[in-house]
N, C-alpha and C positions, 0 to 999 in steps of 0.2 A: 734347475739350471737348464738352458737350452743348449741343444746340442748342435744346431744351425751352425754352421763356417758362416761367421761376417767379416767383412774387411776389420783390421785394426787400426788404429790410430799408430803414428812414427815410432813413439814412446814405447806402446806394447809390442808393436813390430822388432824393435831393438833387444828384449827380452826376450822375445819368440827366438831370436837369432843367437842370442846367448846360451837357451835352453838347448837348442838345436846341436850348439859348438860342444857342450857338454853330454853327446850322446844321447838327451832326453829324450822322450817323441809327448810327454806334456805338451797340449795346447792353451793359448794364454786367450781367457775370455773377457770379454770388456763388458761388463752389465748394464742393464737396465737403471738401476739404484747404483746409490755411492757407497764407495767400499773403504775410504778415506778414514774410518774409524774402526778397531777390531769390530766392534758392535752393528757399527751399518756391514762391515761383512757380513761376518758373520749370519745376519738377518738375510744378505742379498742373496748368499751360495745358499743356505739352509743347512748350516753346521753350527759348532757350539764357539762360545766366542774363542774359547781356548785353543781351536784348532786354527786361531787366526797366525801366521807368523808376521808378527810388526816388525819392520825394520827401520828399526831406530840410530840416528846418526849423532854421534858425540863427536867433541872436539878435546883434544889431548889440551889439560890447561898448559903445562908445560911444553914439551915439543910442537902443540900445533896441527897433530895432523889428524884424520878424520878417523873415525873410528866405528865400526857396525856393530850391533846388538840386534842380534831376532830373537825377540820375545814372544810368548805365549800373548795374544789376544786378553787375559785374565789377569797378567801379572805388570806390577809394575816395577821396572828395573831400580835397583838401591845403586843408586853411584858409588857410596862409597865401600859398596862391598866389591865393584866391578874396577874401581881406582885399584882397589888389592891386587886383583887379577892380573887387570893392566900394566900397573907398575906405576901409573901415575895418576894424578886427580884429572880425572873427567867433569867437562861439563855440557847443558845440550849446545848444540848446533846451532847457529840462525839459519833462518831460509835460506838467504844467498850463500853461507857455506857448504851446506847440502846441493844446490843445484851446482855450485860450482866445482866441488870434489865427486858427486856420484852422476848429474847429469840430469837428474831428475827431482820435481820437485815434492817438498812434505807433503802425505796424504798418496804418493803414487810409489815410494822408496821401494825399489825389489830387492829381495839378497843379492842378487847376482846383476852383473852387465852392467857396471859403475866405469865411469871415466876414465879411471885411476884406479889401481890395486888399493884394496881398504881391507886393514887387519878385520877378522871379524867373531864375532863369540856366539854361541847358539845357548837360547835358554834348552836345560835338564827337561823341561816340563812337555817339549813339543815331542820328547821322547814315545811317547803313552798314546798315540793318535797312531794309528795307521797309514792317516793323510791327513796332511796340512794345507794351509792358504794362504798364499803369498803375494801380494801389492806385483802388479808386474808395470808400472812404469804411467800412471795414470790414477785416479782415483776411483777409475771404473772398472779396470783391469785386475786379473786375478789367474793367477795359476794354481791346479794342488799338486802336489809334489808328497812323496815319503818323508820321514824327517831324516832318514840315514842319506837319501837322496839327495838333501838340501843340506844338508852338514859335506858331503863331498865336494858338490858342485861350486860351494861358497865357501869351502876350506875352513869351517869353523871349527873353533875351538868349545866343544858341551861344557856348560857353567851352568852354576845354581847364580842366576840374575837378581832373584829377590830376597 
């Protein structure tokens, strides 16, 4: 990764801003390559896909409202073991629910700096990292963060997702 200050983009700029609100001094890097997939991250930082944090956007089938899951980059979330959790069946998101409840679109989702307060769950697994990698607001953008870090700053709740 390069260590160079470049200008960011609005989107990373807003997450920089969030990080910032939450005492962090994390800076949010916008890459070269697309980081839109755990796996193109993963390849872009030079980490293992697991250390990617995806955040994934559900919609309550029932009440409707949006709901976050950051998962490990390796796993992939069991809904209906996370409807348990929840309390009620989840299903995913469309795009325009995601931009319109977090502000940002699939492929750039970050834990944190969403439009609207959004319940949120953290996978068990990003426990085991040191540091993680987080979507900051863009599909180029990326922050790492601790996972005790990002379980603060984004109020989650530690689940087994898969």
């Amino acid at each position: 990764m390069n260590d160079e200050q470049q200008p960011i983009s609005s989107s990373a700029t807003k997450v920089q801003q969030a990080l910032r609100a939450y005492g962090l001094s994390t800076t949010v890097v916008e890459m070269p390559a697309s980081t839109r997939t755990a796996k193109e991250a993963a390849h872009a930082i030079g980490c293992m896909v697991g250390q990617i944090a995806k955040s994934l956007v559900f919609r309550g089938a029932t009440s409707g409202r949006p709901l976050l899951v950051i998962a490990s980059g390796t796993n992939r979330v069991n809904e209906a073991i996370m409807a348990g959790v929840i309390g009620e069946t989840i299903e995913r998101a469309t795009p325009d629910f995601v931009r319109e409840t977090t502000g940002y679109a699939i492929g750039g989702v970050p834990p944190v700096g969403h439009d609207q307060p959004i319940p949120v769950w953290m996978d068990k697994d990003l426990f085991v990292y040191e540091q993680i990698w987080a979507a900051a607001g863009t599909p180029f953008a990326v922050f790492g963060i601790t996972p005790a870090e990002l379980q603060r700053v984004s109020a989650a709740t530690a689940v087994d997702v898969k």
